[in-house]
C-alpha angles and dihedrals in degrees: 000000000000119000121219127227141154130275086240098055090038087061099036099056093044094051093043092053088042091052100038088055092042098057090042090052094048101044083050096051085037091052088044087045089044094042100041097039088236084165093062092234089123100041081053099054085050093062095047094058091045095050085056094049087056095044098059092242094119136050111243137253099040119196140159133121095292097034153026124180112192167085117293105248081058083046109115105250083247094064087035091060101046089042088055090053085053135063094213109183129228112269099008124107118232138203110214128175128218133184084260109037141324121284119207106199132193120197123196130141126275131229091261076054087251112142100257115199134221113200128176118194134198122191109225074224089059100038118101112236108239097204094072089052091036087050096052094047094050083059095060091054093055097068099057094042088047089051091050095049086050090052081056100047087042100056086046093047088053092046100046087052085047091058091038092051089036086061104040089050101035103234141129125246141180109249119193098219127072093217107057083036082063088049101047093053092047091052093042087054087046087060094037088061098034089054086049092051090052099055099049091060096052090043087052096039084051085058106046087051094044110027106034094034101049087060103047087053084054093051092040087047093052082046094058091042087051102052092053095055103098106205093052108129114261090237085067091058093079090044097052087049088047081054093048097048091045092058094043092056101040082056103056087043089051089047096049086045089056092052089046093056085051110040088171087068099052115100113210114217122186100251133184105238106194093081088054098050081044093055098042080049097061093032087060101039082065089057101054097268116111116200128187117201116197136190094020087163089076094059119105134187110283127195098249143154102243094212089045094046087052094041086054087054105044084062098047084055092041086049091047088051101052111027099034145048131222130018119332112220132218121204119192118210143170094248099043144308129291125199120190136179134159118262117251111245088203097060109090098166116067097199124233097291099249097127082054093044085056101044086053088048097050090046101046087052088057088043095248131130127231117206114184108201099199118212140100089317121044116230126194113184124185115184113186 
């Protein structure tokens, strides 16, 4: 999981790391640098003095705290010890520790063609500790780096409130980075189709109320007007009652159409479900399609939309009776519902989907899955 944090503590903690390692990094490589002579000033310092002891311009041996020029056997007893422990070559400068400070040693040949030493010493009581200095500069690092870090927060920061304003206002501004430009036209697209979308349901939604509904009251209206006419011929009797069904149900479908385009306004009721399934089993039965329903004792009260409910299983019926063959069955469990009937061989056109596209819509606004298992036999199964 993905913890959140802001823009100002993700790039605080980075550059800190990053600035905390770097330092440590650079007053280590500075103190090896300083300690080994990596930068060649002592060695040469070394070959200076060895160029003057050649040349006669000093008086040999040379020795005090810093210094000794010299053969071996003049060597003091301290410097004697530590060069016997070494194999220190001809022409090559040399960093060697002691218990008291470090010696850097050059070896060449003298003029007697005795090996004459150059030795440089410097006491660990003498020496200037780096890190003070180190640490200081490294302060004043920190503040450009810090400032910069702040330019950088600063012109993210304007530009985030410029996208934020840009959305709650709707307008359209201009954004320095790419990246949150990207973004703001994403999110602006996003708007634009959920607006539209918007816009078509309720434009749908306004349809199915007005213009569906305003019909059916006129034929239910001419219904009504024709069953109080006395001399009207009794065949026509069957025909007015098929009309009558017909609007009925048209209605109830259109009404259960309508909640479904706007979810928000369906109130959902704990309803037993067992009378209704009762009710669309004997309605359909009416109608050529024979459906067995087994284990009804498992089934428990559900919040529910009545309309909707009866609008999911009027397509599950209409998709038994024209795209299978048989009974459809309807098992009743704890978890859900599952309704199964053989496929008809004969159907070679499976339609466009839309019984299935409702079903997953009525289900989804109880809170419910569908899952379909294609085969021989078709399997609906709706877990709550």
């Amino acid at each position: 999981m993905i913890k959140q944090q802001s823009f100002a503590r993700y790039f605080t903690v980075r550059l800190g790391i990053f600035f905390v390692v770097f330092i440590a990094l650079w007053i280590q490589v500075a103190t090896w640098v300083y300690h080994f002579a990596w930068d060649d000033t002592t060695e040469h310092y070394l070959y200076q003095d060895l160029d003057l002891a050649l040349s006669g311009q000093l008086s040999m041996p040379v020795i005090s705290d810093e210094k000794y020029i010299g053969i071996l056997a003049n060597m003091p007893v301290e410097f004697q010890h530590i060069l016997s422990t070494h194999d220190v070559e001809f022409e090559h400068t040399f960093l060697l520790p002691s218990a008291t400070g470090d010696m850097y040693v050059l070896k060449s040949e003298g003029h007697s063609g005795e090996p004459l030493y150059v030795i440089h010493f410097f006491s660990h009581q003498d020496s200037p500790s780096l890190l003070p200095i180190f640490l200081i500069l490294s302060g004043f690092m920190l503040f450009p780096t810090g400032f910069l870090a702040w330019r950088i927060w600063r012109s993210i920061s304007l530009d985030i409130n410029v996208l934020k304003y840009s959305l709650e206002k709707d307008n359209e501004h201009t954004i320095r980075f790419v990246e949150l430009a990207e973004i703001q036209s994403s999110l602006k697209m996003a708007r634009f189709a959920q607006r539209h979308a918007q816009q078509q349901e309720r434009l749908f939604s306004s349809f199915l109320s007005h213009e569906v509904r305003t019909p059916l009251t006129r034929v239910n209206n001419s219904i009504s007007r024709l069953q109080q006419i006395d001399d009207i011929p009794l065949d026509a009797l069957d025909v007015i009652d098929e009309l009558e069904a017909g609007q009925r149900e048209l209605a109830e479908t259109a009404d259960a159409v309508l909640l479904l385009c706007q979810p928000n306004k369906a109130k959902l009721e704990c309803k037993a479900l067992f009378p209704m399934l009762s009710r669309w089993q004997k309605l359909w039965a009416q109608r050529g399609l024979e459906i067995e329903l087994l284990e009804t004792e498992q089934l428990s009260e559900q919040s529910i939309q009545p309309k909707l409910f009866l609008l999911l299983l009027t397509q599950v019926a209409k998709n038994a009776l024209q795209h299978g063959e048989g009974k459809l069955t309807v098992r009743c469990l704890k978890q859900g519902l599952e309704f199964e009937n053989k496929r008809s061989c004969m159907q070679a056109n499976s339609g466009h989907g839309l019984g299935s596209k409702i079903i997953t819509q009525v289900t989804e606004c109880f809170g419910w899955k569908a899952a379909v298992h294609r085969g021989d036999w078709y399997l609906l199964r709706v877990s709550w």
